[in-house]
N, C-alpha and C positions, 0 to 999 in steps of 0.2 A: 848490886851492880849489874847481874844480871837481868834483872829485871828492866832496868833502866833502859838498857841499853835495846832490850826487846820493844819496851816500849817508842822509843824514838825512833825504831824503823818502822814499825805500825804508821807513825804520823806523816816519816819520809814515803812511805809507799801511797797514803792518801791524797801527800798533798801533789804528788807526779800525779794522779790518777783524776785528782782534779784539774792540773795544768793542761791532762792531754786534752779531759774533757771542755775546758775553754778552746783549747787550740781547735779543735775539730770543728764546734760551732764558728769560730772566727773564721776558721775555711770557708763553713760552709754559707755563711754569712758573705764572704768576700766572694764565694765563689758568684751567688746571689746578687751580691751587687754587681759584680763586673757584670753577669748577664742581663740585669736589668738594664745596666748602664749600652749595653750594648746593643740592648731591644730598642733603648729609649733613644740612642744614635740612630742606629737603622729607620724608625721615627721619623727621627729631625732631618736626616739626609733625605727621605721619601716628599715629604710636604716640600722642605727646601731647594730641591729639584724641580718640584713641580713647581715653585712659589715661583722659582728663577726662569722659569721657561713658559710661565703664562704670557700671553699677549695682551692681557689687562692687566690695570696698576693695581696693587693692593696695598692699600696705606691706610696709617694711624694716626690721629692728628691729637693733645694734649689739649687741655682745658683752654689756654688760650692761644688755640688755633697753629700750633708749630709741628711738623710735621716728626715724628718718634720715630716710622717702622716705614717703607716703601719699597719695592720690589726690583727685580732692574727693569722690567719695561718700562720704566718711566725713561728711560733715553729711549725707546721706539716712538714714543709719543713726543718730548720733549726735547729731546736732545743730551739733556745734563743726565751725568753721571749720579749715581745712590748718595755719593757724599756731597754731590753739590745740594741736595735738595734736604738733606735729613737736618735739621733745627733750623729750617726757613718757613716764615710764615707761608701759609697756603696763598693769603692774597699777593702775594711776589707774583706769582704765574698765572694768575687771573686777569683777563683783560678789564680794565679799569671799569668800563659802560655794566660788565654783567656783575662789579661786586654789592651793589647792593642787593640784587635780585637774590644772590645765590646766600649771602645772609639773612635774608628772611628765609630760606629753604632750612638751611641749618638751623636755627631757629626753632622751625617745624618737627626737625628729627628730633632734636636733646629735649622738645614736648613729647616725644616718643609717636609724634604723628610720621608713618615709612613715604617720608616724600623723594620719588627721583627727581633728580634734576639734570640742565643741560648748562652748559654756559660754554666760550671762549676762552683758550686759554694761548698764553705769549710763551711759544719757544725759543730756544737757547739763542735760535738764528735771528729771530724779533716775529720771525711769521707766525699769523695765527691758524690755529686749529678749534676743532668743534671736541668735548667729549663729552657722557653722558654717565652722570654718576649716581651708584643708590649707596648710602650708610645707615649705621646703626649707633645708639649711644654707647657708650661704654660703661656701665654701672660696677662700681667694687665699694662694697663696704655701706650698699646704698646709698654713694653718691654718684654724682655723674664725673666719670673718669676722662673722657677725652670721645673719642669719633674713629670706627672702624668700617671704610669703603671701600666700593671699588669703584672703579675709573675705567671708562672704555671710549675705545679713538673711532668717532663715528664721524670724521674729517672726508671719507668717501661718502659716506652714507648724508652726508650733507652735500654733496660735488651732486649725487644722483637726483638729490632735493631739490636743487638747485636748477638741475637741467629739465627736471618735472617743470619744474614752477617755471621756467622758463615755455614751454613745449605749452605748459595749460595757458601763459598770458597770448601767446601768441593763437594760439586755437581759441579764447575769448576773442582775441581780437577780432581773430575772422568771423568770430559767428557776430558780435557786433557792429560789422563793416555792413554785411548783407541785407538787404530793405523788407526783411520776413522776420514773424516769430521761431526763434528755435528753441526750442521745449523739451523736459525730458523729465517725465512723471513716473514715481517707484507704481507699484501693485494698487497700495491707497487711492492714488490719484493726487499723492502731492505731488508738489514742485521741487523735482531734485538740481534742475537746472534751468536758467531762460536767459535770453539777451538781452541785450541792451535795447533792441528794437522792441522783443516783448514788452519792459519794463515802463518806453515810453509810453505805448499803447495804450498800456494798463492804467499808468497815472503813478505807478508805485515804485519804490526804491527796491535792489535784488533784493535786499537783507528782507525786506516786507513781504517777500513773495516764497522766501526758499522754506520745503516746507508747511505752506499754506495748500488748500484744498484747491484743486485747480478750478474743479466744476463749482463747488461754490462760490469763486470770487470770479469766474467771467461768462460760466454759459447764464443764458433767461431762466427765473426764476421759476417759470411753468415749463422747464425743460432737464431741470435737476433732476429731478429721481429719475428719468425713465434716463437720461445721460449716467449716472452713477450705475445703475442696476446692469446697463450694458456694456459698459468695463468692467464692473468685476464680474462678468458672466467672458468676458476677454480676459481676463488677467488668469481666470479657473480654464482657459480653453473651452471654454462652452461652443463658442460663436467666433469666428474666424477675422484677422482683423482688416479692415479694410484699406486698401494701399494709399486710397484716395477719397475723400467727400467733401460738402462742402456742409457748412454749420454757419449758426449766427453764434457771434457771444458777444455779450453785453460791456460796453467804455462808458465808464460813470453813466449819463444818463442818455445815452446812444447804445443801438445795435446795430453793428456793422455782421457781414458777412466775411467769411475768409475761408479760400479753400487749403486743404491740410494733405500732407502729405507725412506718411507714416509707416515704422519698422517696428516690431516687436524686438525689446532687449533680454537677452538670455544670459544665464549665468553660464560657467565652464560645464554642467550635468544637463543642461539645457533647458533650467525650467527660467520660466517668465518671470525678468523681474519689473518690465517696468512698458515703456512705450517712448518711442525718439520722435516729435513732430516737429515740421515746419510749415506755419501758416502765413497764406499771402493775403491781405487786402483786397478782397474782388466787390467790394462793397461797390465801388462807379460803374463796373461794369454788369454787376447783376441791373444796376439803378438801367443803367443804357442796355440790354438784353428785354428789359424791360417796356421800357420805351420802344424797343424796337419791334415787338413785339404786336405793343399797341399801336405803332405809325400801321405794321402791314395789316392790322386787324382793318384799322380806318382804308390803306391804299386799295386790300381785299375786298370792302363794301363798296370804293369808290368804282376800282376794275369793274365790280358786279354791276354796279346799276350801268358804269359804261356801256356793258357787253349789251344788256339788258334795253336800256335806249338803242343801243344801234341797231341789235335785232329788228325790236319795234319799228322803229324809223325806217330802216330798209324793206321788209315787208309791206308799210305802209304806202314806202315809194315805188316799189316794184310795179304795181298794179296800173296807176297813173300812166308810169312811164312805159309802158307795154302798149300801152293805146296810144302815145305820143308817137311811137317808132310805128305803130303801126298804121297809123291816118298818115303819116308823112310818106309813108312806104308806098300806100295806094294813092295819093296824090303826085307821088316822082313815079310812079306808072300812068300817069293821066289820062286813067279810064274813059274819062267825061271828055277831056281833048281838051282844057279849057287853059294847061298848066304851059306858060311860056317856060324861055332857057334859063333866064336869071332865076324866076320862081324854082325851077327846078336844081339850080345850082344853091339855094338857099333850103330847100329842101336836103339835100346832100348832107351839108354841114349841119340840119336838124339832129338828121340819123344818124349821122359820123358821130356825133355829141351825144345821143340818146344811146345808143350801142356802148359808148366810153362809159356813160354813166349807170347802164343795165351789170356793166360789167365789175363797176365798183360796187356796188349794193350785189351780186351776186356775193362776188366776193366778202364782200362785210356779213353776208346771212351765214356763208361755210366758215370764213373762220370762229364766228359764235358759236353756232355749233359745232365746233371743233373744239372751243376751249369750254364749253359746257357738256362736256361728253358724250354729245348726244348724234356725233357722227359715225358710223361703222360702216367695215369695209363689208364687201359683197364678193368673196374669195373662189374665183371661179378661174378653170382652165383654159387660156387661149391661147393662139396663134401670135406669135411676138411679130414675123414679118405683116402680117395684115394689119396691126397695129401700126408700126412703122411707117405703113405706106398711107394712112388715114394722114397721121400727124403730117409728113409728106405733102398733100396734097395739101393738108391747111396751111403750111407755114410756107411753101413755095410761093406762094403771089405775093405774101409782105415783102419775101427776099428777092421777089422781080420785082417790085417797086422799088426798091431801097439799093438795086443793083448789086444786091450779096450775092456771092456765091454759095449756094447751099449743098450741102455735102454729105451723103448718108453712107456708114459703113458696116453693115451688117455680116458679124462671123457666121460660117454655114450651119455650123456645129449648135448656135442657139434658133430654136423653134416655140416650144410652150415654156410659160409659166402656170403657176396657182397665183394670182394677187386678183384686185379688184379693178379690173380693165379701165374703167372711166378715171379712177382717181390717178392711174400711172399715163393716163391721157392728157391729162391734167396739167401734172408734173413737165410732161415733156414738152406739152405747149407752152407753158409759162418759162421754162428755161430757155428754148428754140428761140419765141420770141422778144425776151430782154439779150437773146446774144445779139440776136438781127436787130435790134433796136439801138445796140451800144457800138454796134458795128458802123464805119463811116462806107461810104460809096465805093463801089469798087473793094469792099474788106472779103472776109472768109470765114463762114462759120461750118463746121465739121460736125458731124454727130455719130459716135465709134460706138458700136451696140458688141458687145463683149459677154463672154460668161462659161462656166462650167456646170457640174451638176448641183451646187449648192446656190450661186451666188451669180446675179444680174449684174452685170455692170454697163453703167451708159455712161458716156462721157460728151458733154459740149463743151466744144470751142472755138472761140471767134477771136478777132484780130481786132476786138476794138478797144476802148478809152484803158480799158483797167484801173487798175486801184490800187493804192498805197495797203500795207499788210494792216496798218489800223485804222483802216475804212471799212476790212471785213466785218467786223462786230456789228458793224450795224446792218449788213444785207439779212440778216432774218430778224429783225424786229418790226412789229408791225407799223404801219405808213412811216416808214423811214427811205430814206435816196442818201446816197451818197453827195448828189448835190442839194442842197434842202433851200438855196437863194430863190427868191421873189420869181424872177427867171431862168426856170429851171430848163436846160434846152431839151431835154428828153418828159416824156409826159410821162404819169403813174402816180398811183395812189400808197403802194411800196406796200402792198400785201398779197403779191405773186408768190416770192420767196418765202414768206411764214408760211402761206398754204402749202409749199412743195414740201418745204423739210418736215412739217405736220404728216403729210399724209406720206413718205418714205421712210420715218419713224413707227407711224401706226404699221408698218408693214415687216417694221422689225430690221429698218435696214438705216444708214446714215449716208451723208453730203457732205463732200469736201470741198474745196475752194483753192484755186490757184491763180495769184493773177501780177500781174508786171504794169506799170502805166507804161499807156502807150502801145505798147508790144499782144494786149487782149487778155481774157481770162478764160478759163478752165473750169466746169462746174460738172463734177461726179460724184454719181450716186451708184449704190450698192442695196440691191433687194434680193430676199431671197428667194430661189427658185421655189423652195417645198411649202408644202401647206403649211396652216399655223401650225399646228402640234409639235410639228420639227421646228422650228422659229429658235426657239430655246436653245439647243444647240447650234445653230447660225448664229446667235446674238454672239456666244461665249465665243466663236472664233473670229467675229466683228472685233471686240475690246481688244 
């Protein structure tokens, strides 16, 4: 009995020592799973936090096409709430135009090809939006499970697209509207951009040109390589680019000229990526430069044999008529006694006429020699009043004839010059007498001699006819008048004036012109006092 009963506590004490030992493991088992359970919360709440406060969608879509899982940004994007949208097919909110597109996208994915895509989709309100989605298949058990993406609202990012594309149709426009090539070639020497004017030019549509080599499809074919070698010797900074030139390139089976105007384009670190031209059509006007070119080659040989005859011809008549004025001269002296009044009145009018015409063939010998170079001054120091009083004494009897008043007004303060005494004798004869010539009976012509230490100044003026402002142009061209009719009432061959402005230009000085019809004109001139070597700086305070 005793036995017994020892032995049943044996078994009572095992089977507690077993119970505790379950219990302990089931703590500690429990204890394990609650912490598991609690890691695996802390998990779920971390992703789900985040899942919930992403600004992209993230959703799941089931084998055929119905939406399982989606985040809440889908009302940022859509409008509708998580339960509006979870067991609705996806094509519910797809604008009608993009669902076939975005089914052959899907399509691409569940072939495991990673296609993003873009399409429209219809919110809650009816507006549409832009978004831009990438998924992935869903594989369990090796089959295909459904569709895991995301979704992002690129509805601004379209608005900026939008204003782009707006901003570049309207800058095509303009480069379109303008009657030039506008150009814009990478490193290569493609065609990153050209207009519409380029395109016509060309013969080619954009798409043919963008892209393409520029130099091989329009410079001359004997002008390629050394054109190629020298842009990319531009594009490495070799050789510096030039703002302006002018080039031919070849229009199907025409080579026109056009001149270019050109920027180098740089990246944000500032290397070169490319080149910005605009080329204009100068092709008529090289053609006419051209031409013009060859009219003055031909007017230059014509001028020459002009100058060339008249030289000739006036030397040849000089000689003639020097013995004409001079047999007429000793016959109105009537050494012999033989020569009546009339004879001698008719003699008059020989030598009046012979002197007129010594005086145009003078004249026609110096201006050839003056436009053949072959005249020079003779720069010597004189007395300015004993010059004065020469020209004086020649030009006072034409103006007692003619009833001018003649008028000299010499400053005290000018005495010498350096120039070449005959040719400023010249000058002042031939101004003096077209004043007195232009002058009526009874008028006034004035001569103000004026100056400092650099700079002569003389001034004629008379009270006669004058002249409209664009009648001047033609007072220094040679045999020109302001009256140029059959009957001209004043005499002259109209190359007094080219020889005066000739030879106050050789002296480094210029002539002005002032005149009023009616009321007379003004003709001064400015020479300088100093030798040539100082001229130079006289010129520079002339301009």
């Amino acid at each position: 009995m005793i036995s017994k009963n020892h032995s049943q506590k044996n078994d009572d004490e095992d089977y507690q020592k077993i119970i505790k030992e379950l219990k302990e493991k089931t703590d500690d088992l429990s204890a394990r799973l609650e912490a598991s359970e609690s890691e695996l919360n802390e998990v779920k709440e971390f992703y789900t936090e985040r899942l919930d406060n992403l600004n992209d969608v993230l959703f799941s879509v089931d084998t055929e096409g119905y939406f399982t899982y989606i985040n809440p940004a889908i009302k940022n994007i859509t409008g509708y709430e998580i339960e509006e949208v979870l067991g609705t097919h996806f094509t519910k909110h797809v604008h009608p135009n993009d669902v076939a597109g975005l089914l052959e996208d899907i399509e691409k994915t569940v072939s495991g090809e990673h296609k993003p895509y873009m399409f429209r989709i219809i919110k809650k309100d009816g507006s549409i939006s832009y978004v831009h989605t990438t998924s992935r298949p869903i594989i369990k058990n090796g089959e295909f499970a459904g569709i895991n993406g995301l979704m992002v609202d690129i509805a601004r990012l379209k608005q900026i697209e939008f204003k782009l594309k707006e901003e570049r149709d309207r800058a095509q426009k303009y480069l379109d509207i303008v009657g030039v090539i506008i150009l814009v070639m990478d490193r290569e020497g493609k065609i990153k951009l050209i207009n519409k004017k380029g395109c016509e030019l060309l013969g080619y549509g954009e798409r043919d040109l963008i892209s393409k080599n520029w130099f091989e499809i329009s410079v001359p074919e004997e002008l390629q390589i050394k054109a190629k070698i020298d842009y990319s010797r531009l594009m490495d900074g070799m050789i510096e680019l030039q703002p302006y030139f002018e080039a031919p390139i070849q229009i199907k089976d025409e080579t026109k000229f056009f001149a270019w105007h050109n920027i180098l384009l740089e990246d944000d670190e500032g290397n070169i990526t490319g080149v910005l031209s605009s080329g204009n059509d100068i092709t008529d006007r090289r053609k006419a430069e051209e031409a013009l070119v060859f009219a003055k080659l031909i007017s230059d040989n014509a001028h020459r044999t002009k100058r060339q005859f008249l030289s000739n011809i006036s030397h040849e008549l000089r000689t003639p008529l020097n013995l004409i004025i001079g047999y007429s001269d000793l016959l109105h002296e009537d050494y012999v006694g033989t020569t009546n009044e009339a004879q001698k009145q008719y003699l008059e009018v020989i030598k009046r006429s012979g002197n007129r015409l010594l005086l145009l063939i003078n004249s026609m010998i110096e201006l050839s020699a003056i436009e053949e170079g072959k005249t020079e001054l003779d720069m010597k120091e004189f007395y300015i009043p004993i010059l004065i009083k020469d020209i004086e004494n020649s030009t006072r009897p034409m103006a007692k004839k003619k009833q001018v008043n003649l008028e000299f007004e010499l400053e005290d303060d000018v005495t010498t010059i350096c120039a070449d005494k005959e040719k400023i004798k010249t000058v002042l004869y031939n101004l003096i007498s077209n004043a007195i010539k232009f002058t009526p009976l009874s008028g006034d012509v004035k001569v103000t001699i004026t100056g400092d230490e650099q700079m002569l100044r003389i001034a004629v003026k008379d009270t006669g006819i004058g002249m409209e402002k664009s009648e001047m142009d033609k007072l220094f061209q040679p045999f020109s008048q302001i009256d140029s009719s059959l009957n001209r009432r004043f005499e002259g061959a109209g190359l007094g004036l080219i020889i005066v402005k000739e030879f106050i230009e050789m002296h480094g000085g210029n002539i002005q012109v002032e005149s009023e019809i009616n009321k007379g004109s003004t003709f001064t001139f400015f020479i300088p006092m100093l030798p040539e070597e100082n001229q130079t700086q006289v010129r520079h305070l002339l301009i």
